[in-house]
ChimeraX commands (.cxc) that place a marker at each C-alpha (Angstrom):
marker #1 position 12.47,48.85,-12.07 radius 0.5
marker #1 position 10.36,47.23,-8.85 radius 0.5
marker #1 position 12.89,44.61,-7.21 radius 0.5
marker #1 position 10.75,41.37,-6.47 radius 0.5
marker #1 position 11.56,39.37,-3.63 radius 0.5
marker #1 position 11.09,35.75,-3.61 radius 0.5
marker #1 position 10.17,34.01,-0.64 radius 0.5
marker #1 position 10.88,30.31,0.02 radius 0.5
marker #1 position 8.24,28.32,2.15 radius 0.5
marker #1 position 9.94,25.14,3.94 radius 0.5
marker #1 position 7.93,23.10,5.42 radius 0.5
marker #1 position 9.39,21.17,9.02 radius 0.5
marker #1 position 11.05,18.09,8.72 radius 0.5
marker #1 position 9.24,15.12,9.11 radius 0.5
marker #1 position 9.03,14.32,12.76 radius 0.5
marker #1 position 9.88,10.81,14.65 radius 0.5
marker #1 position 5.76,10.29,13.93 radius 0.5
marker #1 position 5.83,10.79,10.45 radius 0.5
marker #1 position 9.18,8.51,10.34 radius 0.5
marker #1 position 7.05,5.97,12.20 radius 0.5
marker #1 position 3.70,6.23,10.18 radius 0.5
marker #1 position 6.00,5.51,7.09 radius 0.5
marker #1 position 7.56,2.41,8.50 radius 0.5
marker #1 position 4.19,1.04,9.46 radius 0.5
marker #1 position 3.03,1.36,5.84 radius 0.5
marker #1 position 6.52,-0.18,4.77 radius 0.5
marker #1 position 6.50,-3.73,6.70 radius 0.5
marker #1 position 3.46,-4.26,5.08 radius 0.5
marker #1 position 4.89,-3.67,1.24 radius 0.5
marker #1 position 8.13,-5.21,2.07 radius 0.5
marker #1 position 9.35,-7.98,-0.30 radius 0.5
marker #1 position 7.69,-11.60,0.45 radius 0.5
marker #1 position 10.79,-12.95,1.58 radius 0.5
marker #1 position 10.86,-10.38,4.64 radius 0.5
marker #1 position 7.38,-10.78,5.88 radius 0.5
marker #1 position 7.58,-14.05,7.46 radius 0.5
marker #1 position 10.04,-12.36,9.71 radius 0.5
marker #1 position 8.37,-9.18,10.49 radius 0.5
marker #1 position 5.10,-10.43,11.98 radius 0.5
marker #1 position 5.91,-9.19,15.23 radius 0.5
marker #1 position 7.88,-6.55,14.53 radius 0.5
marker #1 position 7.93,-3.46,16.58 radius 0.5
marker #1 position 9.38,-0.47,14.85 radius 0.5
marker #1 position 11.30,2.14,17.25 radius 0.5
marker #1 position 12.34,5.73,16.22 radius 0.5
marker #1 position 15.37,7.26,17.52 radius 0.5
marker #1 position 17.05,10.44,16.05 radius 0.5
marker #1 position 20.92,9.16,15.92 radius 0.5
marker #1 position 22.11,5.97,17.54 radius 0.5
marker #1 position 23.94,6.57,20.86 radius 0.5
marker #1 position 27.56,6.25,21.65 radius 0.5
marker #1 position 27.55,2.59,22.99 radius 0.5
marker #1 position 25.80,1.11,19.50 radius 0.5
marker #1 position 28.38,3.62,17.74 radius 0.5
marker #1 position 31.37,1.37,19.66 radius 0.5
marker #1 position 29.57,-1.40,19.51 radius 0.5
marker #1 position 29.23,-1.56,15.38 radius 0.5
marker #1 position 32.95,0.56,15.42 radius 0.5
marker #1 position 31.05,3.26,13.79 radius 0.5
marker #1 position 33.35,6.41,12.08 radius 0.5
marker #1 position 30.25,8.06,12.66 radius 0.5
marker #1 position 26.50,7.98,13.98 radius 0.5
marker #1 position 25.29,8.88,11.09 radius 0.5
marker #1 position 26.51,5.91,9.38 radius 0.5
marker #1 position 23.25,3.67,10.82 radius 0.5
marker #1 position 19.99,4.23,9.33 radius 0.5
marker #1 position 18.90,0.78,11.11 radius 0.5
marker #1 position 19.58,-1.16,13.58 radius 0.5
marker #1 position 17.73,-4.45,14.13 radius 0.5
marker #1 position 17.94,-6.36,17.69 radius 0.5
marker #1 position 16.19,-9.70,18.23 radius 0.5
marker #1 position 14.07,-9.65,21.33 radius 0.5
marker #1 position 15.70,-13.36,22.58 radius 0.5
marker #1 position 19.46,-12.29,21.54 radius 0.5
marker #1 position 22.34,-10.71,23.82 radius 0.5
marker #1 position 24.56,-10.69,21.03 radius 0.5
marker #1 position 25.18,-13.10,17.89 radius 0.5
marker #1 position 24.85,-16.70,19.12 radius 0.5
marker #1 position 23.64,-15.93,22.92 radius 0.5
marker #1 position 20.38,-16.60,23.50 radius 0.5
marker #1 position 17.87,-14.45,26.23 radius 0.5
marker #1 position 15.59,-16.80,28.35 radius 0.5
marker #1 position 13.13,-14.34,28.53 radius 0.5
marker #1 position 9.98,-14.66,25.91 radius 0.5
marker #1 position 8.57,-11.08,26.58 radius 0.5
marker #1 position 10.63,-8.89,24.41 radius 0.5
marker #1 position 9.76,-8.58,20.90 radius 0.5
marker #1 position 12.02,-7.97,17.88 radius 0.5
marker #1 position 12.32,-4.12,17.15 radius 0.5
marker #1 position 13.69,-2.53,14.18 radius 0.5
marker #1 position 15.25,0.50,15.14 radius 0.5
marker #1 position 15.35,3.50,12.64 radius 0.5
marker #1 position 17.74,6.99,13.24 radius 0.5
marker #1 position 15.50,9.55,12.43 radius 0.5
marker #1 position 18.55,12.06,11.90 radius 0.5
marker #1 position 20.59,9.72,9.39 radius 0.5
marker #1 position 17.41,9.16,7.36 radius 0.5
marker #1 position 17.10,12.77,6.85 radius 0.5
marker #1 position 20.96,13.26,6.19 radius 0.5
marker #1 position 20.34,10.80,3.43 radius 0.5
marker #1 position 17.10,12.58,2.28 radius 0.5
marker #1 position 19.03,15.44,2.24 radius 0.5
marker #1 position 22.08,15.05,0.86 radius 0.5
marker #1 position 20.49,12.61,-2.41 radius 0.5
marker #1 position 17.09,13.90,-3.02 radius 0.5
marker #1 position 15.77,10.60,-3.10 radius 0.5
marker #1 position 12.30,10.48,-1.90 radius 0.5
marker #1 position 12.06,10.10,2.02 radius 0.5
marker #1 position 9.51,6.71,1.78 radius 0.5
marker #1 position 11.94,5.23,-0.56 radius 0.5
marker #1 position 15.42,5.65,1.72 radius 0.5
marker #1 position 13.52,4.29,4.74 radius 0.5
marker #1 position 12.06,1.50,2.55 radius 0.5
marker #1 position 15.40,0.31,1.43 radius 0.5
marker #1 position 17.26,0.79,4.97 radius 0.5
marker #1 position 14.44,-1.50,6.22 radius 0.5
marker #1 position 15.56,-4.06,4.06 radius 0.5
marker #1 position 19.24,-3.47,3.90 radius 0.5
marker #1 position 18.90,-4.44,7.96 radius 0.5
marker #1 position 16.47,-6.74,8.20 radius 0.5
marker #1 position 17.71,-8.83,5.60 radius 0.5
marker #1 position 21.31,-8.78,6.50 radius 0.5
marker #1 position 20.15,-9.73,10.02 radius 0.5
marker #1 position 18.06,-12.75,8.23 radius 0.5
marker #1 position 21.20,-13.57,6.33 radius 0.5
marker #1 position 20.22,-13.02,2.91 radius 0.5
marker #1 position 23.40,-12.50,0.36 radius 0.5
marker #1 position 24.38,-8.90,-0.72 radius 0.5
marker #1 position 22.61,-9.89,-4.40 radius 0.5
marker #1 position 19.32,-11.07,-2.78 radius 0.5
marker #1 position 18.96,-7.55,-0.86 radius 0.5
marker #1 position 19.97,-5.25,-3.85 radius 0.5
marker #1 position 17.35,-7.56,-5.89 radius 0.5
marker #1 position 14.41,-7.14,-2.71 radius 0.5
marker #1 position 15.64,-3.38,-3.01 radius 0.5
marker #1 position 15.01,-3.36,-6.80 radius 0.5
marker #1 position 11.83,-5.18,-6.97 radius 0.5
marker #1 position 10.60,-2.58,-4.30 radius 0.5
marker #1 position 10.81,0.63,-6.62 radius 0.5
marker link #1:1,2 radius 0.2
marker link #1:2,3 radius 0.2
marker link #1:3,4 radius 0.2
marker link #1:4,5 radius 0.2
marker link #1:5,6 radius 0.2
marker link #1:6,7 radius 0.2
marker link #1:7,8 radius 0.2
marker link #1:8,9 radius 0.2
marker link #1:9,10 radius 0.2
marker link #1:10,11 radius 0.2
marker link #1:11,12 radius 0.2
marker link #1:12,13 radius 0.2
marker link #1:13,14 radius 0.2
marker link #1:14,15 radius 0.2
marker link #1:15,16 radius 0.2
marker link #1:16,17 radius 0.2
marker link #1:17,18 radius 0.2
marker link #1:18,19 radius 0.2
marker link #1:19,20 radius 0.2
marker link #1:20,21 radius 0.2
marker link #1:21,22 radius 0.2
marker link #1:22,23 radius 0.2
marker link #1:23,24 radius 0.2
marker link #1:24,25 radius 0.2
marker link #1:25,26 radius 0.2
marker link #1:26,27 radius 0.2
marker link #1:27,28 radius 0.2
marker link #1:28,29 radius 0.2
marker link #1:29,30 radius 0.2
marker link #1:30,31 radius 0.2
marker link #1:31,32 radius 0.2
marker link #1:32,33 radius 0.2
marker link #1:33,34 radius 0.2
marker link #1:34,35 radius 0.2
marker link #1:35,36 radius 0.2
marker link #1:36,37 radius 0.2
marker link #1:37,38 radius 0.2
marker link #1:38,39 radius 0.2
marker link #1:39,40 radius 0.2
marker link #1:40,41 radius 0.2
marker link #1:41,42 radius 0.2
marker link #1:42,43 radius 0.2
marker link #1:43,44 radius 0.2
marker link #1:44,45 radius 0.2
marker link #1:45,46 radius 0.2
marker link #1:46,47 radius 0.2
marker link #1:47,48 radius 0.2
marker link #1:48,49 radius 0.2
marker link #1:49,50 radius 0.2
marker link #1:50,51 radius 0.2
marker link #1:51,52 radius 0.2
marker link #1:52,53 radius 0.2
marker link #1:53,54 radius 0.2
marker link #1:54,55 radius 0.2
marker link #1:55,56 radius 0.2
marker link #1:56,57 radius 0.2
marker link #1:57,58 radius 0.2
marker link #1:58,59 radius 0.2
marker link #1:59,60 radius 0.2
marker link #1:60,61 radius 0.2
marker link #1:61,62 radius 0.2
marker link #1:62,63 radius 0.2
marker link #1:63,64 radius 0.2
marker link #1:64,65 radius 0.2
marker link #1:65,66 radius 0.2
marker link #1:66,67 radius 0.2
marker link #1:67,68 radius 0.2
marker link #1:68,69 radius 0.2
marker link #1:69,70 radius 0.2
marker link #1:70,71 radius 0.2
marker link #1:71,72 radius 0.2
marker link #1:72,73 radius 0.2
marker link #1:73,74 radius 0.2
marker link #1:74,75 radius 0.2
marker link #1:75,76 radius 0.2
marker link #1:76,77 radius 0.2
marker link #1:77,78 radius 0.2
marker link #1:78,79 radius 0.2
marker link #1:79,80 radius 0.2
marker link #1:80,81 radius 0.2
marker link #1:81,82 radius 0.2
marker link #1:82,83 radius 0.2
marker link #1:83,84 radius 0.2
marker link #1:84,85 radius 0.2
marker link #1:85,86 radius 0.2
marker link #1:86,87 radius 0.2
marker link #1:87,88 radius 0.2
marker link #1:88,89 radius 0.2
marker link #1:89,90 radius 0.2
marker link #1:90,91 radius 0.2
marker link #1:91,92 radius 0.2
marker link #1:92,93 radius 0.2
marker link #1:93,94 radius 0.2
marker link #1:94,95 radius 0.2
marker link #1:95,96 radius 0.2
marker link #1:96,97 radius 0.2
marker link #1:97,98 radius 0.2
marker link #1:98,99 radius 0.2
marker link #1:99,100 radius 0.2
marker link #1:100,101 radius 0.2
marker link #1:101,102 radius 0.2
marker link #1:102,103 radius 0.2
marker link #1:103,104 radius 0.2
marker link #1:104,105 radius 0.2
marker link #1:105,106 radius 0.2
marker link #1:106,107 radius 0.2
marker link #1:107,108 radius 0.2
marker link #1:108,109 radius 0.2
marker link #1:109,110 radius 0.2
marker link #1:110,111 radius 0.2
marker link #1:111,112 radius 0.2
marker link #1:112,113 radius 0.2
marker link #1:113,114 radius 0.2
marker link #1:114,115 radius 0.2
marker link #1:115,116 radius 0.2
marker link #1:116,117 radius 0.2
marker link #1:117,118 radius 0.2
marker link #1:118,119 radius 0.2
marker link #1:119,120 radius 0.2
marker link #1:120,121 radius 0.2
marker link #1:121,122 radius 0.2
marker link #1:122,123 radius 0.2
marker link #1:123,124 radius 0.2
marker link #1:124,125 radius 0.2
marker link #1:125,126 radius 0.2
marker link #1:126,127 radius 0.2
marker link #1:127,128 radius 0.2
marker link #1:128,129 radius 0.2
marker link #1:129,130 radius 0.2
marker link #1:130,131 radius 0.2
marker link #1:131,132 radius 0.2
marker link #1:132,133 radius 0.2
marker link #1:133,134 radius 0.2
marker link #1:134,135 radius 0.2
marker link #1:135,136 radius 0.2
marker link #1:136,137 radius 0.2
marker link #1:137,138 radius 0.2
marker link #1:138,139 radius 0.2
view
């Protein structure tokens, strides 16, 4: 009897650009209620957040944050920047994103959809039930 060998292909995981790229597409399809305040957006890519955000946020771990939004004109909560120049950036961990991917199967588009609005809303101060109903409605 001939012993058949199978051979898996895998295919290299999506790259900071392709993270990006998918992003992009997502501010435009996010829920009405989150466009006013993504105009000017910029969307960064990082692959894990860095040891001074994990203190900051008292993180167990890195790959806790899939997002991380910081207002171009705020320091921290409450203290305003003088400067006008910097523009709002929504921050996405390439590594945690694929963690997630991994570890649920969920489809990649999807997870970064929904991390895009878990941050940006809570930063916009929309309730727990408005954000899991923006989440929904996204599907």
């Amino acid at each position: 009897m001939e012993q058949h060998q199978i051979i898996m292909n895998f295919s290299v995981p999506p790259s900071a650009d392709d993270i990006n790229v998918i992003a992009l597409e997502q501010i435009e399809n996010l829920p009405d209620e989150l466009v006013e305040f993504c105009e000017e957006i910029a969307i960064q890519i990082e692959e894990i957040a860095d040891e001074t955000v994990e203190q900051d946020l008292d993180l167990e771990h890195p790959y806790d944050l899939l997002a991380l939004y910081k207002g171009g004109n705020q320091v921290s909560p409450g203290v305003e920047k003088k400067s006008a120049n910097d523009d709002d950036v929504l921050i996405l961990f390439r590594r945690a994103l694929l963690d997630v991917w991994c570890e649920t199967g969920e489809e990649l588009v999807q997870i970064i959809r929904e991390a895009m609005i878990e941050e940006l809303g809570s930063n916009f101060e929309f309730s727990d039930d408005e954000i899991e109903q923006m989440q929904r409605n996204c599907l």
